[in-house]
Backbone as CSV, one residue per row, in Angstrom:
resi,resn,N_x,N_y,N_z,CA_x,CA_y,CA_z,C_x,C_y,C_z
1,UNK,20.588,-114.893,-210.621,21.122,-116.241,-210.656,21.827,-116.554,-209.337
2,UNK,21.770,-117.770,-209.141,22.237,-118.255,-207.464,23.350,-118.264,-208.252
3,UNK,24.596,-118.270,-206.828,26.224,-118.285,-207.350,26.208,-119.555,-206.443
4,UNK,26.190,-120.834,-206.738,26.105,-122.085,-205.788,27.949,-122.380,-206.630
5,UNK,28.065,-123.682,-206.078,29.545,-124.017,-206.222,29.708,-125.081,-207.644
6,UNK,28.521,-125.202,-208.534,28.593,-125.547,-209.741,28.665,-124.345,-210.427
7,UNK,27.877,-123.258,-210.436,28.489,-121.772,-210.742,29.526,-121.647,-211.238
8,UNK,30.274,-121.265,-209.785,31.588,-121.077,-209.786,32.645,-122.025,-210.320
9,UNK,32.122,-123.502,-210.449,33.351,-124.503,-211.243,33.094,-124.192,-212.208
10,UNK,32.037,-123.982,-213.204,31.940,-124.083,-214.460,32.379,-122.458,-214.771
11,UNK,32.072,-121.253,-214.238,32.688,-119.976,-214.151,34.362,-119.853,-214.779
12,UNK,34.778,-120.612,-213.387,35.956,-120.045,-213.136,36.966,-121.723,-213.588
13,UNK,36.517,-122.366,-214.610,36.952,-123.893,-214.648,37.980,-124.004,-214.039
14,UNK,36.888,-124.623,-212.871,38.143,-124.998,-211.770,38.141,-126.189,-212.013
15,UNK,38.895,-127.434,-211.411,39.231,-128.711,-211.710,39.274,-129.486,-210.450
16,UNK,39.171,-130.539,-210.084,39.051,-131.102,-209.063,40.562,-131.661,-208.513
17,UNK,40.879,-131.267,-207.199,41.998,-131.615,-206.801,42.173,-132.698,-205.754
18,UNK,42.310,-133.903,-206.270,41.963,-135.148,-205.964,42.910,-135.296,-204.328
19,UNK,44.309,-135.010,-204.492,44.976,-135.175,-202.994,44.307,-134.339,-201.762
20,UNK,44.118,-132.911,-202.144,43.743,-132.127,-201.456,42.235,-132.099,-200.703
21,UNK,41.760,-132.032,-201.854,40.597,-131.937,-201.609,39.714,-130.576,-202.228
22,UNK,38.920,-130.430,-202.489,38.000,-129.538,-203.191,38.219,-128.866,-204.960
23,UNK,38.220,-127.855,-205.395,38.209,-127.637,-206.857,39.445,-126.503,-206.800
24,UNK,40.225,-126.476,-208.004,41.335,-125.354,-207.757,41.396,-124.511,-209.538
25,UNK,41.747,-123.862,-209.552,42.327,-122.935,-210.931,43.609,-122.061,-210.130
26,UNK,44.661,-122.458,-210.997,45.722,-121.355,-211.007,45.471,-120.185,-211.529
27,UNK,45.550,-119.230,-211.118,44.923,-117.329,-211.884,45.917,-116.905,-212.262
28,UNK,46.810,-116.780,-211.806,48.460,-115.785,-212.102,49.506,-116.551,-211.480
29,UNK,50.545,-116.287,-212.116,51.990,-116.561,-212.144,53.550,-115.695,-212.203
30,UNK,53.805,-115.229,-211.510,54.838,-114.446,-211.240,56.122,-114.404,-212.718
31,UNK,56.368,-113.768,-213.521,57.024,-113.727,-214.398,58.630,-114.069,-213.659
32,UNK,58.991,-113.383,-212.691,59.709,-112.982,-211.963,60.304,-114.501,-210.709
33,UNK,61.573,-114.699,-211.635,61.874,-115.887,-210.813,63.022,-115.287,-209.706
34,UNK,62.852,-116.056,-208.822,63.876,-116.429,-207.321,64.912,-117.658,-207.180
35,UNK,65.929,-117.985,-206.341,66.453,-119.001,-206.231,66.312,-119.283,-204.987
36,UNK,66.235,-120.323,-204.677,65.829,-121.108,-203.281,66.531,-122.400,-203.408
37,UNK,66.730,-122.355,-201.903,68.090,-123.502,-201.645,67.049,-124.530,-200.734
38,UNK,66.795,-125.976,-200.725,67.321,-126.589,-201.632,66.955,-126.918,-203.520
39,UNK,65.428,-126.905,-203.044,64.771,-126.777,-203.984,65.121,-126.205,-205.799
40,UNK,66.040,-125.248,-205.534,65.595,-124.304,-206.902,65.343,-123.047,-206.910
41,UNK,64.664,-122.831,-208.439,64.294,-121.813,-208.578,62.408,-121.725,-208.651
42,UNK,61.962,-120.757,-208.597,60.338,-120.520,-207.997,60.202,-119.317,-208.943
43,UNK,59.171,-118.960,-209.205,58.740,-117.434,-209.518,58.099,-117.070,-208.029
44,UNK,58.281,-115.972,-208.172,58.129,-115.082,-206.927,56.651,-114.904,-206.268
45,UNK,55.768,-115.166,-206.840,54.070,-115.599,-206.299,53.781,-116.113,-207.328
46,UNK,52.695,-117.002,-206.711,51.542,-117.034,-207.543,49.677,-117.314,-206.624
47,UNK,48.874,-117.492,-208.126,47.389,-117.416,-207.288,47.013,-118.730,-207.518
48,UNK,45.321,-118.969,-206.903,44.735,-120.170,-207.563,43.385,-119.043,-206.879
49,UNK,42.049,-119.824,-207.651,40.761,-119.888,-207.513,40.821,-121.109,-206.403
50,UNK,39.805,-121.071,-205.245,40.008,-122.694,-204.666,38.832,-122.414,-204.041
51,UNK,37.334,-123.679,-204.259,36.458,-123.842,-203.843,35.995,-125.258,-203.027
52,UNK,35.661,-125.128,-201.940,35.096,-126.426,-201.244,33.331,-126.272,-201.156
53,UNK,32.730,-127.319,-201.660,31.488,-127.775,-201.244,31.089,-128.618,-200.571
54,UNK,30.823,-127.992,-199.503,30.398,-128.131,-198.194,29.139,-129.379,-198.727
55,UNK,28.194,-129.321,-199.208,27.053,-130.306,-200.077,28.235,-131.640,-200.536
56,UNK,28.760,-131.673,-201.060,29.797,-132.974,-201.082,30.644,-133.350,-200.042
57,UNK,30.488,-132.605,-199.047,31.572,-133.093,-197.501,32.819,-132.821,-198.005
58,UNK,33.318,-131.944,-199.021,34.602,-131.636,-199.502,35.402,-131.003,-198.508
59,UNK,36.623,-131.091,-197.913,37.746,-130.434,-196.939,38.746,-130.087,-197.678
60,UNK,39.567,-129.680,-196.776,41.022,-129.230,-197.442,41.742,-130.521,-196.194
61,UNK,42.341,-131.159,-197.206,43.342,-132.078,-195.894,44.384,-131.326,-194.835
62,UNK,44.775,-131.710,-194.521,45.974,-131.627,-193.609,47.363,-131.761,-194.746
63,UNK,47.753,-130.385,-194.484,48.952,-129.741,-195.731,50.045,-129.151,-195.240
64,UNK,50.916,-129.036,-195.508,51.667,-128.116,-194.970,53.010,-127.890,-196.936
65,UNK,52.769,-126.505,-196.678,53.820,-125.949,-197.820,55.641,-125.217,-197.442
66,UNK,56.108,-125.327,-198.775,57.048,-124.547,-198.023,57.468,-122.857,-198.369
67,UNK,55.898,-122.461,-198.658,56.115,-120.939,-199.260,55.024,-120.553,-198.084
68,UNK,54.863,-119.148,-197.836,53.364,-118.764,-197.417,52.335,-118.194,-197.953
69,UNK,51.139,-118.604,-197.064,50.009,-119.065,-198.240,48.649,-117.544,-197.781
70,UNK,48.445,-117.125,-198.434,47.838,-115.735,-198.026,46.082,-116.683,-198.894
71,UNK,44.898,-116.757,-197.367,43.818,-116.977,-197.857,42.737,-115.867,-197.801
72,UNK,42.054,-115.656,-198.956,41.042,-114.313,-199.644,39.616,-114.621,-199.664
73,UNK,39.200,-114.289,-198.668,37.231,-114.855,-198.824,36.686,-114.297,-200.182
74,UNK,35.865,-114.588,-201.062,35.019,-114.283,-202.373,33.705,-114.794,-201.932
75,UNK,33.241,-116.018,-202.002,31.677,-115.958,-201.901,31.572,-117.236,-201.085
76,UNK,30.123,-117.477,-200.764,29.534,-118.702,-200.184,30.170,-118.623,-198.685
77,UNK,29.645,-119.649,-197.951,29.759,-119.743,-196.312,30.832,-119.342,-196.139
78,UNK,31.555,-118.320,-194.906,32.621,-118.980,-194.004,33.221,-120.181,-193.806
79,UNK,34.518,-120.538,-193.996,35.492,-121.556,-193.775,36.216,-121.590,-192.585
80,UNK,36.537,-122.671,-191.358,37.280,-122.242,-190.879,38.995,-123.342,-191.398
81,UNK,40.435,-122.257,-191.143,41.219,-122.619,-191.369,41.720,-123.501,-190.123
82,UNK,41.983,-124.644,-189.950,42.835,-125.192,-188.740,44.166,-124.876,-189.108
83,UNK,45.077,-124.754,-187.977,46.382,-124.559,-188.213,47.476,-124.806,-187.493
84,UNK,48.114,-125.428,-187.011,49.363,-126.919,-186.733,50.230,-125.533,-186.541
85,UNK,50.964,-124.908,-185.668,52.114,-123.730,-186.251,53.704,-124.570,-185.407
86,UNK,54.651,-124.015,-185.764,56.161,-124.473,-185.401,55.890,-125.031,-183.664
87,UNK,54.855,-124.336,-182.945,55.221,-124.996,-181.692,53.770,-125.770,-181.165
88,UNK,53.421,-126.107,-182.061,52.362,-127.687,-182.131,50.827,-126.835,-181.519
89,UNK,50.801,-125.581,-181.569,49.734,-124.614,-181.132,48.716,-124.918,-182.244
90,UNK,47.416,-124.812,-181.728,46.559,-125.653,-182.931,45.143,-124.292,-182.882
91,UNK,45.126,-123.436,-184.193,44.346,-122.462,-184.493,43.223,-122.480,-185.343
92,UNK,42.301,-122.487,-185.012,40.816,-122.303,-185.664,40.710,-121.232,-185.973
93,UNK,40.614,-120.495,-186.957,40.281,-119.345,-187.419,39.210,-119.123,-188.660
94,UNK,38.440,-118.185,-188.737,37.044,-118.269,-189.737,37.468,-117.023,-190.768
95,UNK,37.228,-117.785,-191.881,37.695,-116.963,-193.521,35.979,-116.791,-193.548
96,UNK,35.638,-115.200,-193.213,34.398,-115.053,-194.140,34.132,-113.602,-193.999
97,UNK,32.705,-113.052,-194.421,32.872,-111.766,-194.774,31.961,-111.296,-193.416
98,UNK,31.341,-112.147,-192.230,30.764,-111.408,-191.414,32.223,-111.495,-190.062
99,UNK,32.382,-110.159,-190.177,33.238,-109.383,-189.037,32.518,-109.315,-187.611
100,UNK,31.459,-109.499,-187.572,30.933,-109.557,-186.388,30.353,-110.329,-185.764
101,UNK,30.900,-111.860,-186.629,31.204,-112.950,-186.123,32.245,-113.730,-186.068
102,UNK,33.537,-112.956,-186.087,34.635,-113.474,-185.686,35.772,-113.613,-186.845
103,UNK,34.863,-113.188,-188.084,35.749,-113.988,-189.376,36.345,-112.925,-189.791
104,UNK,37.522,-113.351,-190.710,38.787,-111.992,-191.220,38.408,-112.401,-192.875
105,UNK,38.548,-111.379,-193.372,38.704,-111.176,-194.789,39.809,-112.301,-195.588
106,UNK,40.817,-111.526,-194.632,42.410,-112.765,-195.252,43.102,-113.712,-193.736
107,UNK,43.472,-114.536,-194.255,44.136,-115.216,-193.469,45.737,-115.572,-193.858
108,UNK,46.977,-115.544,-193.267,48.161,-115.569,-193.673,48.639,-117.146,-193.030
109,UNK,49.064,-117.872,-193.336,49.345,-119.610,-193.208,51.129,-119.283,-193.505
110,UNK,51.790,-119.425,-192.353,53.133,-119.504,-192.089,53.816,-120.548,-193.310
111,UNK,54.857,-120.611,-194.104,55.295,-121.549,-194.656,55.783,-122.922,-193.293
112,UNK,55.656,-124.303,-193.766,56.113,-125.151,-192.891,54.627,-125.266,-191.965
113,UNK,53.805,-124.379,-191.626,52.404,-124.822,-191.034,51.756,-126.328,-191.483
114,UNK,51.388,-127.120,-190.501,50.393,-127.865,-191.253,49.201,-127.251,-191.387
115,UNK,48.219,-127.363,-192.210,47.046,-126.465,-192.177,45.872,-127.357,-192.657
116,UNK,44.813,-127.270,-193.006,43.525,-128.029,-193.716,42.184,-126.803,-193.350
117,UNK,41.341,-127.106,-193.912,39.783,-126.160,-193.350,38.425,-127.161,-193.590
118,UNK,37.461,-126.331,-193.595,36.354,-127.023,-193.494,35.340,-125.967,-194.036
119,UNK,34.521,-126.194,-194.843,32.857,-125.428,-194.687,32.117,-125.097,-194.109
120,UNK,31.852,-123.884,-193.257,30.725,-123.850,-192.059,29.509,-124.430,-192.274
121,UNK,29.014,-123.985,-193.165,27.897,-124.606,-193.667,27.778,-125.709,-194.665
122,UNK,27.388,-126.516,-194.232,27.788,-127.831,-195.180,26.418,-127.860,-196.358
123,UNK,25.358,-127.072,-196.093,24.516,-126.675,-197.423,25.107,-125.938,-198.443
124,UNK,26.451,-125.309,-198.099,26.691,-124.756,-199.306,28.294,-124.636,-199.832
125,UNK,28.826,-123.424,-199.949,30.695,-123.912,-200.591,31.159,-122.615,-199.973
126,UNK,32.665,-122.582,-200.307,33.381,-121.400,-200.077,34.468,-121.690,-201.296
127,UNK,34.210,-120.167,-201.826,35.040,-119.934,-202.886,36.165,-118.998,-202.128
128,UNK,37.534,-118.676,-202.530,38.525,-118.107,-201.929,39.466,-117.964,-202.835
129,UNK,40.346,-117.153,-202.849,41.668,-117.563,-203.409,42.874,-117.586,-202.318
130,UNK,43.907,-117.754,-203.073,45.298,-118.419,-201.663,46.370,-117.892,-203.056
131,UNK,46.856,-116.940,-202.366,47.985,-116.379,-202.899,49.332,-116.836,-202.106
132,UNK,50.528,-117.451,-203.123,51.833,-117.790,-202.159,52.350,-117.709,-202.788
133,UNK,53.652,-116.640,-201.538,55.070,-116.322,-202.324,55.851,-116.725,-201.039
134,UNK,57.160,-117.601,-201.775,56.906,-117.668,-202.714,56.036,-118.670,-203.616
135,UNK,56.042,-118.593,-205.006,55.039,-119.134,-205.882,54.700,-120.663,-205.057
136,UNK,53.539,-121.570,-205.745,53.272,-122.718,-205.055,54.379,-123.351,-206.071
137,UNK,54.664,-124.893,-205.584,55.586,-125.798,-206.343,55.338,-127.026,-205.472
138,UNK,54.784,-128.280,-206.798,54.542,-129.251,-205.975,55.512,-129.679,-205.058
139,UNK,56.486,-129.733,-205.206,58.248,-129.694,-204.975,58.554,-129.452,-203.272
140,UNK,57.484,-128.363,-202.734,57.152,-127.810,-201.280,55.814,-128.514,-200.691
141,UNK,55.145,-128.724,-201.711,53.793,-129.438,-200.518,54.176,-131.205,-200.217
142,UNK,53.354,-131.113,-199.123,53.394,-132.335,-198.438,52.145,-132.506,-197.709
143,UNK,51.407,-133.366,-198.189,50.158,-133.957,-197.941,49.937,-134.831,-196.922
144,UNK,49.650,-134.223,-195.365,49.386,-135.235,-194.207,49.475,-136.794,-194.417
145,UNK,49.519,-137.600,-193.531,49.397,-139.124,-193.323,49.262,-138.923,-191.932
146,UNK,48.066,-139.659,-191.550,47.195,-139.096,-190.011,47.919,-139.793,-189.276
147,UNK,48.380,-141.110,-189.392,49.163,-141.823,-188.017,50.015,-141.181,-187.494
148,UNK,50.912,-140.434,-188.728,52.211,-139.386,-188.569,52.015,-138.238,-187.622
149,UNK,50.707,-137.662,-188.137,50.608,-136.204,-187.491,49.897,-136.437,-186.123
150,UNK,49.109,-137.723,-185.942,48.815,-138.024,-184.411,49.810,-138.043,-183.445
151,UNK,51.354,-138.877,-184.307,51.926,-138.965,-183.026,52.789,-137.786,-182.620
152,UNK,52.756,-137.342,-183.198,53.189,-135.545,-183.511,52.668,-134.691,-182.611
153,UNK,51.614,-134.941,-182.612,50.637,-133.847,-182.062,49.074,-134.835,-181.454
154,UNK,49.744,-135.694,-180.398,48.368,-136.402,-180.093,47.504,-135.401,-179.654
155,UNK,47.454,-134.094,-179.026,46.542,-133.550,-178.435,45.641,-132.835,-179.201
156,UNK,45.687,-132.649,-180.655,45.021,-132.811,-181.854,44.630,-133.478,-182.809
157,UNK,44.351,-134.905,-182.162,43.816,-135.990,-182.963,42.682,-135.851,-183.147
158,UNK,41.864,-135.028,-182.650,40.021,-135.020,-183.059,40.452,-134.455,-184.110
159,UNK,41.038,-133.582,-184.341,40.702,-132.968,-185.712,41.816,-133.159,-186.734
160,UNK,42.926,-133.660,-186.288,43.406,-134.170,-187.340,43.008,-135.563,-187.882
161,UNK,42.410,-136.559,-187.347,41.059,-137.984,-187.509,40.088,-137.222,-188.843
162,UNK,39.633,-135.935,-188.289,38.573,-135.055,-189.282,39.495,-134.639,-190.659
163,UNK,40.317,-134.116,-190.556,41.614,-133.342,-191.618,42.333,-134.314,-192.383
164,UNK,42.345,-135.806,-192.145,43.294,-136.306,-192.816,42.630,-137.598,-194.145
165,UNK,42.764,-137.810,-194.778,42.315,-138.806,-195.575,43.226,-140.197,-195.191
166,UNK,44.262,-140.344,-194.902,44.691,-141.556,-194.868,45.870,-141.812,-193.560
């Protein structure tokens, strides 16, 4: 059986994540809570399933969290991660399983990064998971607005124009 990216939604019922962009399932949840100033309290990690299909032009927007975000290649094309870091340095890096083309297994996304990715291959998807501790909480994400992050960072407007929905 092909493992295409209807597969894997109906597999692993993932759900469509309308701000972001592509399909997500939460997997685990940290029993184990923390306190964090200002915010609260968090459990100490958690996971998600997270797939983009490349066949629907699906991305990951332009994000930035306030935990860090550990990304895990599983199946389908290479992804690459873009990545915004504290001193406006702008990183392309490839989530996939051929090593001898440049790509890493995991990728680690600084808390406070802006970040987004893409599908190498737009015939097909990338399934992954993204582990962050601490845990995710809508409470920490913040979902790009492109005028914002242009004037921020004009010297990455090609691809934040590509990364941003609005």
């Amino acid at each position: 059986m092909i493992k295409n990216a209807k597969y894997w939604i109906e597999k692993l019922h993932l759900s469509e994540l309308h701000d972001e962009g592509g399909y997500f399932k939460e997997s685990s949840r940290s029993d184990k809570i923390i306190q964090l100033e200002p915010n609260g309290d968090r459990s100490l990690s958690s996971a998600i399933y997270y797939l983009l299909d490349g066949k629907q032009g699906q991305f990951s927007a332009f994000h930035k969290l306030g935990c860090d975000e550990m990304w895990h290649f599983y199946d389908g094309s290479s992804l690459t991660l873009y990545i915004i870091n504290d001193n406006a340095d702008l990183s392309a890096i490839k989530l996939g399983n051929n090593m001898e083309n440049g790509e890493y297994l995991q990728i680690l996304v600084k808390a406070g990064s802006w970040f987004g990715a893409t599908v190498n291959d737009r015939s097909s998807h990338t399934l992954v998971g993204c582990t962050c501790s601490p845990a995710f909480d809508y409470r920490d994400f913040e979902l790009a607005k492109r005028k914002e992050l242009d004037e921020m960072y004009p010297q990455h407007k090609s691809i934040i124009e590509k990364l941003t929905r609005s």
